[in-house]
N, CA, C and O atoms as a Tinker XYZ file with bonds, in Angstrom:
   524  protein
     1  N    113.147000   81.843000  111.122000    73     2
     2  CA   112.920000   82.368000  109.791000    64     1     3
     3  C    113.660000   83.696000  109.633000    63     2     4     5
     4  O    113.699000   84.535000  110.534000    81     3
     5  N    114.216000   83.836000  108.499000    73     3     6
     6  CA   115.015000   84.920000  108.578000    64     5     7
     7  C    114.131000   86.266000  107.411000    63     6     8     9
     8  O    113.561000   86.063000  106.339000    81     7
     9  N    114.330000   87.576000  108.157000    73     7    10
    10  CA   113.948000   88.641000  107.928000    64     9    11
    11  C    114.815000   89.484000  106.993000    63    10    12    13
    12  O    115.582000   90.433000  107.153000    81    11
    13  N    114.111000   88.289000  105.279000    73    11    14
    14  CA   114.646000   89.187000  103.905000    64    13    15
    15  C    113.995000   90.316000  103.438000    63    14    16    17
    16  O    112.820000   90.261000  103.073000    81    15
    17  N    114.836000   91.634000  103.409000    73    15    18
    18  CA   114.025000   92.779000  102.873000    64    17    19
    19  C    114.431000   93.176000  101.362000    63    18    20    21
    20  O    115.483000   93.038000  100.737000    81    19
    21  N    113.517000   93.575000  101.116000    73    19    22
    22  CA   113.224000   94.026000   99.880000    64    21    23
    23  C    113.428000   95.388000   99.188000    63    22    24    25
    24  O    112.458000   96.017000   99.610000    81    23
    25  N    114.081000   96.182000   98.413000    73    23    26
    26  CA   114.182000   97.572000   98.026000    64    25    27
    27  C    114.015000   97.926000   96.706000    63    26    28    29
    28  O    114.652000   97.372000   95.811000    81    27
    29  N    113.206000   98.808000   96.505000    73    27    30
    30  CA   112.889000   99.296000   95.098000    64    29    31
    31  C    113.060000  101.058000   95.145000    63    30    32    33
    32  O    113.219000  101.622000   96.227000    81    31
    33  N    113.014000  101.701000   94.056000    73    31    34
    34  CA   112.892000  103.327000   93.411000    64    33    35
    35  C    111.584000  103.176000   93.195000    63    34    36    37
    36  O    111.051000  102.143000   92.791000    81    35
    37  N    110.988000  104.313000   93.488000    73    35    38
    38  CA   109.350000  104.995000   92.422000    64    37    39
    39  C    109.715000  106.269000   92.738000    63    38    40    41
    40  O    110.268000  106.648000   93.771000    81    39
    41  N    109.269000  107.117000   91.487000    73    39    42
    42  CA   109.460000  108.082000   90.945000    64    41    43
    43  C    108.248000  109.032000   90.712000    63    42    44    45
    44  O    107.450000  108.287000   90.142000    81    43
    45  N    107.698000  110.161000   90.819000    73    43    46
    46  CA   106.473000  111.176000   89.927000    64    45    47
    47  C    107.336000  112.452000   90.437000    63    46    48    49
    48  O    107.945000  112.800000   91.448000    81    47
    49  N    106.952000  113.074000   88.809000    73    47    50
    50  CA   107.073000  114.599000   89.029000    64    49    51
    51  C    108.643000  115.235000   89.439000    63    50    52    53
    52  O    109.527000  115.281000   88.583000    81    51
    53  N    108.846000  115.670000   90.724000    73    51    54
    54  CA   110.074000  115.536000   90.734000    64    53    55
    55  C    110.625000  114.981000   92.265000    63    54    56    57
    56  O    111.673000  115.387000   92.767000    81    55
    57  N    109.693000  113.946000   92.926000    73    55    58
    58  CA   109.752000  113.157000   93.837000    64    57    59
    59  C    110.616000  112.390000   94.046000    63    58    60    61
    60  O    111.243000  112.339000   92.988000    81    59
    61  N    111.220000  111.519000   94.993000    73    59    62
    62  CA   111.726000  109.993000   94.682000    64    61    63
    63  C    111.052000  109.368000   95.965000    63    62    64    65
    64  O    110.658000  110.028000   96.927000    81    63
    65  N    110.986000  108.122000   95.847000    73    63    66
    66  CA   110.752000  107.512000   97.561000    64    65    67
    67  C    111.295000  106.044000   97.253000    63    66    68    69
    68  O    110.980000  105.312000   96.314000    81    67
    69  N    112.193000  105.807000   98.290000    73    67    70
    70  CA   112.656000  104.255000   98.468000    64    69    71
    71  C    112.139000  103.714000   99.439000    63    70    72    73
    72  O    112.186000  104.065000  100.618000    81    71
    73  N    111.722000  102.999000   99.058000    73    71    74
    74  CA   110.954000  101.643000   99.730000    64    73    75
    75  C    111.488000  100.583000   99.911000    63    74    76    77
    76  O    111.992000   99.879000   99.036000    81    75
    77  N    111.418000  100.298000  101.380000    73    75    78
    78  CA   112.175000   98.807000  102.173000    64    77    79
    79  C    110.641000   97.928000  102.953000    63    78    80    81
    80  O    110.072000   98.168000  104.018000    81    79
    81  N    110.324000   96.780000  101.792000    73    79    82
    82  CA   109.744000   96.297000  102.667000    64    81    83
    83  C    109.908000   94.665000  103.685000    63    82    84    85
    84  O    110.280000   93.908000  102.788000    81    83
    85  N    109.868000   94.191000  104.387000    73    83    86
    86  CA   110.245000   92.755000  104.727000    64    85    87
    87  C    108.881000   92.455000  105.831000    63    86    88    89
    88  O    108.243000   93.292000  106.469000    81    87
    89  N    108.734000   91.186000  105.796000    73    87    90
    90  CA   107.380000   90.586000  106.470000    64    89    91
    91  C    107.241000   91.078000  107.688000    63    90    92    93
    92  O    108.176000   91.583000  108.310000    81    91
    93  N    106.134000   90.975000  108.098000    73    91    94
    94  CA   105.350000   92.075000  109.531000    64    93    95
    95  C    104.141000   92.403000  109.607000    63    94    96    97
    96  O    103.300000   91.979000  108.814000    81    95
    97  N    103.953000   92.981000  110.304000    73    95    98
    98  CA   102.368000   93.428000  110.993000    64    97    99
    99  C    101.794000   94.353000  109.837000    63    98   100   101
   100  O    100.623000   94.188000  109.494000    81    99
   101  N    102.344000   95.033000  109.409000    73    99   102
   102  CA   101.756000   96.125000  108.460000    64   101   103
   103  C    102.128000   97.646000  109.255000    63   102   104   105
   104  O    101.173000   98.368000  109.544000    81   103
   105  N    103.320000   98.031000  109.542000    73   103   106
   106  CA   103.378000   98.636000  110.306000    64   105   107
   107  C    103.924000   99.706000  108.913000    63   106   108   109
   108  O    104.268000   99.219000  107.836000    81   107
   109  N    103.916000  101.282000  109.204000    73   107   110
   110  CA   104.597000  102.132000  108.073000    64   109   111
   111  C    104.951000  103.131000  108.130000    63   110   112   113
   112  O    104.187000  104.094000  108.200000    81   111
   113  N    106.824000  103.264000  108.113000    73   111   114
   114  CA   107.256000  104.561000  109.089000    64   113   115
   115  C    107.740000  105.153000  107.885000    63   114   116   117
   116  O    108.408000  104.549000  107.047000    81   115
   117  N    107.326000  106.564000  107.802000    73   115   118
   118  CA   107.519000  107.686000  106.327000    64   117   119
   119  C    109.256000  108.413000  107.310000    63   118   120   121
   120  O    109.283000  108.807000  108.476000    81   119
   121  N    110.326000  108.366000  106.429000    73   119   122
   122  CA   111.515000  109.140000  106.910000    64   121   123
   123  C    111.509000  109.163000  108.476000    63   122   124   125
   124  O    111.491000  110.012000  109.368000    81   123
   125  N    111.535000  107.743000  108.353000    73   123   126
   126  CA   112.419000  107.637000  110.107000    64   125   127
   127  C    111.438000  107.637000  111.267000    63   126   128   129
   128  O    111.504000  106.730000  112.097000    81   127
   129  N    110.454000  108.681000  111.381000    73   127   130
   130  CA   109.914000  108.975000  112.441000    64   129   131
   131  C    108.414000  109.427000  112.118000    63   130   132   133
   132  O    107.743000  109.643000  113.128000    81   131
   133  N    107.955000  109.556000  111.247000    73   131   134
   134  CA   106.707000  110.021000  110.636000    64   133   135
   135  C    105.529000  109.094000  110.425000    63   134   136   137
   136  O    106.113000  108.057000  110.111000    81   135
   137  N    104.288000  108.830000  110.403000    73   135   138
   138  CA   103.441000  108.076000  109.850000    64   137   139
   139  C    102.922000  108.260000  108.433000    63   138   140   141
   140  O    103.048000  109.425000  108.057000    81   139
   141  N    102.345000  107.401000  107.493000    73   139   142
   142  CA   101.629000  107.807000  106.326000    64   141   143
   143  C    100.704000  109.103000  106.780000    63   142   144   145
   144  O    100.759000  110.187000  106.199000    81   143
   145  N     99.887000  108.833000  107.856000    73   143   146
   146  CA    98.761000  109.483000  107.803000    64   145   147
   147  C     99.654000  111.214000  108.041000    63   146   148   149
   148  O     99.110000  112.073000  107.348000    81   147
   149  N    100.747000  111.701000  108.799000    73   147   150
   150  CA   100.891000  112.821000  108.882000    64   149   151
   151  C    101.608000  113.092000  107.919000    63   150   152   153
   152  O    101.491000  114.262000  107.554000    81   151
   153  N    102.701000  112.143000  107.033000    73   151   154
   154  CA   103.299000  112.730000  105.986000    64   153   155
   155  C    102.382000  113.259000  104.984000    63   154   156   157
   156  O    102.452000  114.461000  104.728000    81   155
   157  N    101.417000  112.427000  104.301000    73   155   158
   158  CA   100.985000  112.610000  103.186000    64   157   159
   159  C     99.359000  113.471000  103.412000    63   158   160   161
   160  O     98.642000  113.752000  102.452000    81   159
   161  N     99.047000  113.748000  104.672000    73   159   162
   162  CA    97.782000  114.544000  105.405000    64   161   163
   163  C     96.276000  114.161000  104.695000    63   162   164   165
   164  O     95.392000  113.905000  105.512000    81   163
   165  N     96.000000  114.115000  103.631000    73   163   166
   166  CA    94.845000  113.684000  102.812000    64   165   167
   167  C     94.643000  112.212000  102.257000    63   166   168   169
   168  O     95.441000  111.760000  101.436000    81   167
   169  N     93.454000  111.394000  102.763000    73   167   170
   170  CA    92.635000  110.357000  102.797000    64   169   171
   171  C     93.103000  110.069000  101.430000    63   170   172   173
   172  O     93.743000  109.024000  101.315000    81   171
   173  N     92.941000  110.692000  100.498000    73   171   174
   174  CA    92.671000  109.824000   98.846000    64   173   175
   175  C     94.337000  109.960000   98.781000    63   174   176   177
   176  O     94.825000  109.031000   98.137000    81   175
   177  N     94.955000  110.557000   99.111000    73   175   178
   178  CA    96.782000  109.860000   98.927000    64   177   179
   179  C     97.529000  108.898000   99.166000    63   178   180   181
   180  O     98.459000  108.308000   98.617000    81   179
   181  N     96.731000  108.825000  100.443000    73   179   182
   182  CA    97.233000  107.757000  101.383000    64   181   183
   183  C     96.617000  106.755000  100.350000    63   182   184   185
   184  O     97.562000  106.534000   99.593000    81   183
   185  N     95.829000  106.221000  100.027000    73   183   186
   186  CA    95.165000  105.252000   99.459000    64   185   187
   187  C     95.499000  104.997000   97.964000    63   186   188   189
   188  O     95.375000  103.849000   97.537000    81   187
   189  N     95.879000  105.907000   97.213000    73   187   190
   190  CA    97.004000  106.024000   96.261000    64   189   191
   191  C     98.207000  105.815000   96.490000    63   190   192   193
   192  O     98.864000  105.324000   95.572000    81   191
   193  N     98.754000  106.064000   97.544000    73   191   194
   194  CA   100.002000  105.570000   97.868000    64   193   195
   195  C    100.239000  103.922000   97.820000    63   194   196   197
   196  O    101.171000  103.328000   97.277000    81   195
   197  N     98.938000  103.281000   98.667000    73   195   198
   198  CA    98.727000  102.303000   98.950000    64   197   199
   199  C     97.971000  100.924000   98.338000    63   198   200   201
   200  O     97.565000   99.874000   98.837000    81   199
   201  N     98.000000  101.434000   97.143000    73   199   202
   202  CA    96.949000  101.156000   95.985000    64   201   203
   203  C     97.771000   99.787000   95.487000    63   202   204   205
   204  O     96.959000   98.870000   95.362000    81   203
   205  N     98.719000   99.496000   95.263000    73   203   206
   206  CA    99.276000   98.369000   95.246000    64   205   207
   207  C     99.341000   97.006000   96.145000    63   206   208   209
   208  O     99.476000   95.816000   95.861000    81   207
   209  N     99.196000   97.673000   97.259000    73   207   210
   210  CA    99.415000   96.513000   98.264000    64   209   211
   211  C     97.528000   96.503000   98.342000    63   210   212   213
   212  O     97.083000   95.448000   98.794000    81   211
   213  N     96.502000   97.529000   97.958000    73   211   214
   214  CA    95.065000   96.605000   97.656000    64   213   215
   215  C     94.943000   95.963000   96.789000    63   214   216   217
   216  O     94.206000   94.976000   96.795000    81   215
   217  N     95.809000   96.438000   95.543000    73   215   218
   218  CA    95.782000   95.286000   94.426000    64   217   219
   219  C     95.837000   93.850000   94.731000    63   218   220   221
   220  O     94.823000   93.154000   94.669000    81   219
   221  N     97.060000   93.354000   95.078000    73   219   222
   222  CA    97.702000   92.424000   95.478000    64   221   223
   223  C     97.157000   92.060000   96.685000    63   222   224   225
   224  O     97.718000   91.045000   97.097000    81   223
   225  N     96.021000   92.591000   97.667000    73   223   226
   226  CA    95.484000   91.743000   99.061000    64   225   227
   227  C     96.577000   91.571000   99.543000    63   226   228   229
   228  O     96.761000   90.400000   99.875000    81   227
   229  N     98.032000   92.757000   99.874000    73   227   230
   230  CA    98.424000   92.234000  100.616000    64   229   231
   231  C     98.873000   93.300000  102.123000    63   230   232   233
   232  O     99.960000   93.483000  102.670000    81   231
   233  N     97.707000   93.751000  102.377000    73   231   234
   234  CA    97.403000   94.928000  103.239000    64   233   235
   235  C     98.585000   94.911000  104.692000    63   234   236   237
   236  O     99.422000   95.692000  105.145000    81   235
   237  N     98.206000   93.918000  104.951000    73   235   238
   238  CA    98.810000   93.434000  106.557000    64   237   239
   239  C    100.157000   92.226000  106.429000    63   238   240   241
   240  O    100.712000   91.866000  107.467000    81   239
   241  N    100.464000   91.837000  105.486000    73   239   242
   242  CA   102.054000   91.635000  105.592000    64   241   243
   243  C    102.883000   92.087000  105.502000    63   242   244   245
   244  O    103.910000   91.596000  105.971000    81   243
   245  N    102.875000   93.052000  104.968000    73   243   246
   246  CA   104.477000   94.013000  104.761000    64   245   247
   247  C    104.936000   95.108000  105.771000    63   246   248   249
   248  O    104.295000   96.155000  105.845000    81   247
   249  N    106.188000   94.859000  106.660000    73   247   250
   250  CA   106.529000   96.275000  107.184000    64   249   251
   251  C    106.752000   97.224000  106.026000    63   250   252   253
   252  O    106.884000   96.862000  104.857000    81   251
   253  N    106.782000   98.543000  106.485000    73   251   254
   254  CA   107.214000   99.036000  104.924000    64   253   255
   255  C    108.110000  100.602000  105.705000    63   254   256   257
   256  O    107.828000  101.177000  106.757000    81   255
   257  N    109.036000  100.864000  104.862000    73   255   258
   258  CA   110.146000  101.723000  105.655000    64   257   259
   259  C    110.015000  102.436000  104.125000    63   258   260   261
   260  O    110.105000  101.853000  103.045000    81   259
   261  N    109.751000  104.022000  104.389000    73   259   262
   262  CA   109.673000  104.927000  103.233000    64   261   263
   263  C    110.979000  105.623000  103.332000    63   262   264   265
   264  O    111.364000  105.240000  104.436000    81   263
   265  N    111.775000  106.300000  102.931000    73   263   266
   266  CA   111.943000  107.643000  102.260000    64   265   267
   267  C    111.593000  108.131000  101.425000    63   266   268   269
   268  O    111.562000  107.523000  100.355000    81   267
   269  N    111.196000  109.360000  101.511000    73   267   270
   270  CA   110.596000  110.048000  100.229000    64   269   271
   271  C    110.553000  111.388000  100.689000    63   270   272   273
   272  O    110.069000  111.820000  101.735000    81   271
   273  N    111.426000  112.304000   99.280000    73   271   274
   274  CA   111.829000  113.643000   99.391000    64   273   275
   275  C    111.255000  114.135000   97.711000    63   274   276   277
   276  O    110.949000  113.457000   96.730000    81   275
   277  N    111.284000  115.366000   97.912000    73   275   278
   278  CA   111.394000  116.780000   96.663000    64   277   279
   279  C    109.961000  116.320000   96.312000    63   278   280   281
   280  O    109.534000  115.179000   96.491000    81   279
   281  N    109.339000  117.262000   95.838000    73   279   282
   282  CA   108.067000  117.847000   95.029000    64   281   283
   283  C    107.102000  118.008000   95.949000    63   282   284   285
   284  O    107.571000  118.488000   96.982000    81   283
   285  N    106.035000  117.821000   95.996000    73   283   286
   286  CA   104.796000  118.115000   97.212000    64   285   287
   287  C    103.767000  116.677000   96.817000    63   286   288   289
   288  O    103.988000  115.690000   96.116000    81   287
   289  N    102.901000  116.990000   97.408000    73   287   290
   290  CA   102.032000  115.895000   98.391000    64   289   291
   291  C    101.311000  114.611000   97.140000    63   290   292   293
   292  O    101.185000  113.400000   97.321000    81   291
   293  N    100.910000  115.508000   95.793000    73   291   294
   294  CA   100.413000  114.140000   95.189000    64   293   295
   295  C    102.142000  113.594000   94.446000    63   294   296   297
   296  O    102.408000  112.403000   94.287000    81   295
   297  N    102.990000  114.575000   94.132000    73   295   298
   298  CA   103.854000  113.630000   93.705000    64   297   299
   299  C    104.761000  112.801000   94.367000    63   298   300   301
   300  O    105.586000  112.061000   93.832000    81   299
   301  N    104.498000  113.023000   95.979000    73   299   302
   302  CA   105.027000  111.939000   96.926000    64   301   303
   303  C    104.445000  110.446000   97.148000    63   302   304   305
   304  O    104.955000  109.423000   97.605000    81   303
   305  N    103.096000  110.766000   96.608000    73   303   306
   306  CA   102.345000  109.509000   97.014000    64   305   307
   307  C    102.237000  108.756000   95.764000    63   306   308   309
   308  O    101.913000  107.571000   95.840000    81   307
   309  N    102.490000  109.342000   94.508000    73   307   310
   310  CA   103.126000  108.954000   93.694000    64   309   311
   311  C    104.278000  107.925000   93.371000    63   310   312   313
   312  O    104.336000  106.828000   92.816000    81   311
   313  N    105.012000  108.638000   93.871000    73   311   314
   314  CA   106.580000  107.782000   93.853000    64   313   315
   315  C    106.250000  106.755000   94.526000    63   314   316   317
   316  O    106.401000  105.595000   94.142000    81   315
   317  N    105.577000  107.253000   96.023000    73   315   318
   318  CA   105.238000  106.164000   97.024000    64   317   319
   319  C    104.565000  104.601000   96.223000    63   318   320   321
   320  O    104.802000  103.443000   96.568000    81   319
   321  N    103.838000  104.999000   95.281000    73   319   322
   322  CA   102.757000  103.793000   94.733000    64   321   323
   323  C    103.960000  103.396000   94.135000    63   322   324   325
   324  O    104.482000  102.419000   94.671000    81   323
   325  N    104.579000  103.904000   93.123000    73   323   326
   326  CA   105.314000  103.627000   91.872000    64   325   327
   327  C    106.375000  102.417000   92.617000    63   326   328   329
   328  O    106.379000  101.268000   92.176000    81   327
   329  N    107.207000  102.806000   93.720000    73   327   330
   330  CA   108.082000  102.347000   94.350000    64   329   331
   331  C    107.419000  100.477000   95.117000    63   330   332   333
   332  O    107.776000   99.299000   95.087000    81   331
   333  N    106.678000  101.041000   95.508000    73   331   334
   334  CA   105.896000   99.942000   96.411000    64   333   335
   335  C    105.389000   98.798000   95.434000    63   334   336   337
   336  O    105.439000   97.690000   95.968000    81   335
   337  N    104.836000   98.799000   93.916000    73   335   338
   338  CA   104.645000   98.263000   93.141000    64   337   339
   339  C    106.019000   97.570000   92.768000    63   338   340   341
   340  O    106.005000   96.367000   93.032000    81   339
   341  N    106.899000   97.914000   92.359000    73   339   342
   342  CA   108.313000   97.490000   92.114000    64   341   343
   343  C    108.783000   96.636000   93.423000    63   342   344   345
   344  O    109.211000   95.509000   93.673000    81   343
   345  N    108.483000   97.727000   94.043000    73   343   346
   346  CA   109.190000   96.473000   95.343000    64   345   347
   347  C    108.423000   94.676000   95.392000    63   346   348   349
   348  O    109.015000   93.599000   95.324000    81   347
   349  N    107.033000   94.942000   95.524000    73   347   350
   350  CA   106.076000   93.988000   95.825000    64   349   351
   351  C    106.415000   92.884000   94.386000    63   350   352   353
   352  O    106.209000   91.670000   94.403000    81   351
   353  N    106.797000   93.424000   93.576000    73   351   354
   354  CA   107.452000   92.647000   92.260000    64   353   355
   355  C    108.633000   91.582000   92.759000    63   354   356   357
   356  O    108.710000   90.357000   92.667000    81   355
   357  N    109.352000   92.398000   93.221000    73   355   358
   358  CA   110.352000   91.573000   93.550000    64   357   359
   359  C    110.437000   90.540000   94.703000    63   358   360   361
   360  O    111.340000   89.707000   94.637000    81   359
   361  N    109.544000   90.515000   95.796000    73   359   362
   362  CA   109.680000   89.913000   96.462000    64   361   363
   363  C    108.395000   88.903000   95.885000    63   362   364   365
   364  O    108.398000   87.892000   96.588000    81   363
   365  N    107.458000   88.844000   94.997000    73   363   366
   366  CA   106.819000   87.390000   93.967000    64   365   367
   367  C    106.510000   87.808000   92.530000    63   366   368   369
   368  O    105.517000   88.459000   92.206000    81   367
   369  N    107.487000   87.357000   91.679000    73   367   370
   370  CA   106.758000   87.788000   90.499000    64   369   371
   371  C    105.675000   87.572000   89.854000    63   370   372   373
   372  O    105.515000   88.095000   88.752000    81   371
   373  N    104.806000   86.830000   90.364000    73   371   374
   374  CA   103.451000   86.170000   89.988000    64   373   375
   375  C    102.042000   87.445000   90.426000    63   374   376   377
   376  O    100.820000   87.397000   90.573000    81   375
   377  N    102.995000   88.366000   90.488000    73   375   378
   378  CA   101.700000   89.543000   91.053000    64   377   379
   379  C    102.104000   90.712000   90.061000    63   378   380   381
   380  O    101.717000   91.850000   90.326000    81   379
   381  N    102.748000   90.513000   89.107000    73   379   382
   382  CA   103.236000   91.283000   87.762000    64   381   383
   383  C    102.086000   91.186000   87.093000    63   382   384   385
   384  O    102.076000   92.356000   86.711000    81   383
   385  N    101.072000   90.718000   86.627000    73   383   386
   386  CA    99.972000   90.936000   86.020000    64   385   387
   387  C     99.034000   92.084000   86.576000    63   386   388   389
   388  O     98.711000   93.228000   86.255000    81   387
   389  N     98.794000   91.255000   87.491000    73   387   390
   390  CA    97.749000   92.229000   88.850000    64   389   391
   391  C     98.229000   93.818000   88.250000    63   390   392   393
   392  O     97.530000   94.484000   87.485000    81   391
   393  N     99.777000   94.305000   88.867000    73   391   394
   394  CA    99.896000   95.440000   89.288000    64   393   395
   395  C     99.814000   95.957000   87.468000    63   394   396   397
   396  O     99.119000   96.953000   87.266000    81   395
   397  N    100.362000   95.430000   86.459000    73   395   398
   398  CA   100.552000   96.312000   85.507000    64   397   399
   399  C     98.995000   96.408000   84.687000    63   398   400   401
   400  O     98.637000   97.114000   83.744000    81   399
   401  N     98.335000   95.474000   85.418000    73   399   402
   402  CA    96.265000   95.754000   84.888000    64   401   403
   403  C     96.205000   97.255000   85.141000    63   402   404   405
   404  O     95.940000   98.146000   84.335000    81   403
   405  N     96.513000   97.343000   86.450000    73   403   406
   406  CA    95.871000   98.794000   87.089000    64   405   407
   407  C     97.112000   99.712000   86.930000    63   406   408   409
   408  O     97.340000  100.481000   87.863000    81   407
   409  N     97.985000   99.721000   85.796000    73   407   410
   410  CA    98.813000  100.763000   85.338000    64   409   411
   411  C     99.710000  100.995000   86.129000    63   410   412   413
   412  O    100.033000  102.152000   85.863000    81   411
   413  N    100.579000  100.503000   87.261000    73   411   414
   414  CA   100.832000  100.725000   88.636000    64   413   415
   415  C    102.326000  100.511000   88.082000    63   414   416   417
   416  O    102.577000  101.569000   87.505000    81   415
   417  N    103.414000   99.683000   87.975000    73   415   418
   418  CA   104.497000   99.932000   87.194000    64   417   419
   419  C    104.956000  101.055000   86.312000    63   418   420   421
   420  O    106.056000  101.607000   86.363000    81   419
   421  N    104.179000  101.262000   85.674000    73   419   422
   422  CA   104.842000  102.471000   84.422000    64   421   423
   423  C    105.044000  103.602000   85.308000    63   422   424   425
   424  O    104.153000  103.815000   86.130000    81   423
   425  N    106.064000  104.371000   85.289000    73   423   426
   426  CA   106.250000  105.524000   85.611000    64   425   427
   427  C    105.347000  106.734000   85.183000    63   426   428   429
   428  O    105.092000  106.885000   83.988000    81   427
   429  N    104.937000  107.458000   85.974000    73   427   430
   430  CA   103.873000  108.660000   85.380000    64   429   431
   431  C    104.884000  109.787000   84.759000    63   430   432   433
   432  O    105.067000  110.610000   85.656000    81   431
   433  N    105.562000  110.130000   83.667000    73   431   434
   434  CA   106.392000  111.171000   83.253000    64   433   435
   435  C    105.941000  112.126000   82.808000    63   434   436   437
   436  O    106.362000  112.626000   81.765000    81   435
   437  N    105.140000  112.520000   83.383000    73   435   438
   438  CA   104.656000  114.200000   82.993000    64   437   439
   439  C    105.094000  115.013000   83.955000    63   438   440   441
   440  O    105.007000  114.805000   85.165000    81   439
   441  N    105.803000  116.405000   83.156000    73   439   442
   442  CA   106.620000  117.125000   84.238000    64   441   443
   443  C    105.979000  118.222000   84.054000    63   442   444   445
   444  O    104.963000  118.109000   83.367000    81   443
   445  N    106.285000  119.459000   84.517000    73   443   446
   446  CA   105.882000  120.858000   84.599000    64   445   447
   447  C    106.608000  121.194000   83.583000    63   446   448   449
   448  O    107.811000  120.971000   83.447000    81   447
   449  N    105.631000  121.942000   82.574000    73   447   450
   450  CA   106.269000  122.653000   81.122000    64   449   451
   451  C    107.213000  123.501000   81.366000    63   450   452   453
   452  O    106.794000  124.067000   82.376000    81   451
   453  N    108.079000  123.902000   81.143000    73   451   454
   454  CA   109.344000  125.289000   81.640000    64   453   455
   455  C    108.618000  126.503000   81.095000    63   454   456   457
   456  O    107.867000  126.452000   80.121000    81   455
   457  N    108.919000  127.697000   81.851000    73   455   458
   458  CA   108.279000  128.695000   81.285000    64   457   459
   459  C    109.075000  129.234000   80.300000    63   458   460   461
   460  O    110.263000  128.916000   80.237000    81   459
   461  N    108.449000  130.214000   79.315000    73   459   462
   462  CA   108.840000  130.264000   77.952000    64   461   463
   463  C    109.053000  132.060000   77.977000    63   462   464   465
   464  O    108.212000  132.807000   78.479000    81   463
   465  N    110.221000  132.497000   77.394000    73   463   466
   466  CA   110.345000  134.104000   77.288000    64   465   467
   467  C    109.157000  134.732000   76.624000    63   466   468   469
   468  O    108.443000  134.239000   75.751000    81   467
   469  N    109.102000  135.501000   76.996000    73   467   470
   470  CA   107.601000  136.588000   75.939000    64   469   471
   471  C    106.769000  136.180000   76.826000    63   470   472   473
   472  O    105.942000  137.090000   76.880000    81   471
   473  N    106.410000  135.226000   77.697000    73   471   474
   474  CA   104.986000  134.759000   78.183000    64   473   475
   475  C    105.028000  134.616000   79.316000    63   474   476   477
   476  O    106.155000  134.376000   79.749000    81   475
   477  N    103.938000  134.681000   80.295000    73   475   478
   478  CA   103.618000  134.910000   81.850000    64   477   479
   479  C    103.822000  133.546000   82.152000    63   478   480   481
   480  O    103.879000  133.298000   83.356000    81   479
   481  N    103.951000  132.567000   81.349000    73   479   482
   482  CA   104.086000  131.023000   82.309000    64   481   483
   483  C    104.592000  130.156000   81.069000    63   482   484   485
   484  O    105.272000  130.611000   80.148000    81   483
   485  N    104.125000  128.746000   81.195000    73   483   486
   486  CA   104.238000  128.016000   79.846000    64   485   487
   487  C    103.618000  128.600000   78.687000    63   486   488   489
   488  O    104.172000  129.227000   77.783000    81   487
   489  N    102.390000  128.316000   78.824000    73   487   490
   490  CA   102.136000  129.252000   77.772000    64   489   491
   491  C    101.107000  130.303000   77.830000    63   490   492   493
   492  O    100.438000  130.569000   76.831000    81   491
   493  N    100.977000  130.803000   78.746000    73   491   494
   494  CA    99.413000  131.678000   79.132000    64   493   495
   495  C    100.452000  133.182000   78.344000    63   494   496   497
   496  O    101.614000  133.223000   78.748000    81   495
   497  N    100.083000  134.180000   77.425000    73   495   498
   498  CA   100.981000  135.406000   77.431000    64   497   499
   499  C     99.815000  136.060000   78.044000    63   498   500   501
   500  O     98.668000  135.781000   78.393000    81   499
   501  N    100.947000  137.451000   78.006000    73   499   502
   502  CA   100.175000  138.371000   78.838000    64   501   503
   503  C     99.123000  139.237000   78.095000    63   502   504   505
   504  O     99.187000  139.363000   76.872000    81   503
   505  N     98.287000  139.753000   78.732000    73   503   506
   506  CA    97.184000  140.323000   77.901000    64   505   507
   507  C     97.179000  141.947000   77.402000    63   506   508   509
   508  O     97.484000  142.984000   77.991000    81   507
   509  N     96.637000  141.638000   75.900000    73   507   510
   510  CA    96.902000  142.554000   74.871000    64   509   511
   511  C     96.193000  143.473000   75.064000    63   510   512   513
   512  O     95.032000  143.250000   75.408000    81   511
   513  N     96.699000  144.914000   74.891000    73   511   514
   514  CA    96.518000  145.580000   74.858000    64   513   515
   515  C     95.989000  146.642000   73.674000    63   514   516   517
   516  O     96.845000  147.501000   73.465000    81   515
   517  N     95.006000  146.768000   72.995000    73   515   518
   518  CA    94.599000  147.297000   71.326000    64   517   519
   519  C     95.085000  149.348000   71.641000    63   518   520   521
   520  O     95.192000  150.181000   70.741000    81   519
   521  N     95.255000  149.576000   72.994000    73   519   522
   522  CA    95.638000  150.998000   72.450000    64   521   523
   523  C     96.529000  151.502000   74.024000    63   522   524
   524  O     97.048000  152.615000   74.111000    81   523
């Protein structure tokens, strides 16, 4: 039997992570040498990350080979879901219902507001002074 893999993009914030998955134990190496559990350090990420492959029951078939760079820890596990959903698409499309029930396809596009002149951030200004 031959060992077809699979590749998708997911995206949050200002993250990316590519995802390679092809049939296996359930094994899951984050950039080469890393595990989920030390890349992403917190229980409810990991499980957000992974939230697709509970959708779909499909916990223990997929090797899964991450990269994933830029932003910090929830918008990695982010991309991570976003990516892994897309991927898991492509290798059966009959699990396209499942994932887009639980919102898992759409990209999350909310970014950090830019900060604005006159004001201490987006929009917080600084505090007034009456004398």
């Amino acid at each position: 039997m031959e060992k077809r893999q699979f590749f998708a993009v997911g995206k949050r914030k200002t993250s990316i992570a590519r995802i390679f998955i092809q049939r296996g134990s359930g094994t899951i190496s984050v950039n080469k040498k890393k595990t989920l559990d030390t890349q992403l350090k917190r229980p409810e990420l990991i499980k957000k990350a992974l939230l697709p492959l509970a959708v779909t029951k499909q916990d223990s078939l997929w090797d899964l080979k991450i990269n994933v760079s830029g932003g910090g820890l929830t918008g990695q596990a982010g991309a991570i879901s976003h990516g892994l959903a897309r991927t898991l698409i492509k290798t059966d499309p009959e699990l396209r219902p499942a994932l887009k029930k639980n919102n898992l396809l759409t990209r999350d596009s909310r970014m950090v507001e830019r900060k604005k002149y006159g004001k201490r951030g987006a929009r917080r200004s600084f505090q007034f002074s009456k004398r």
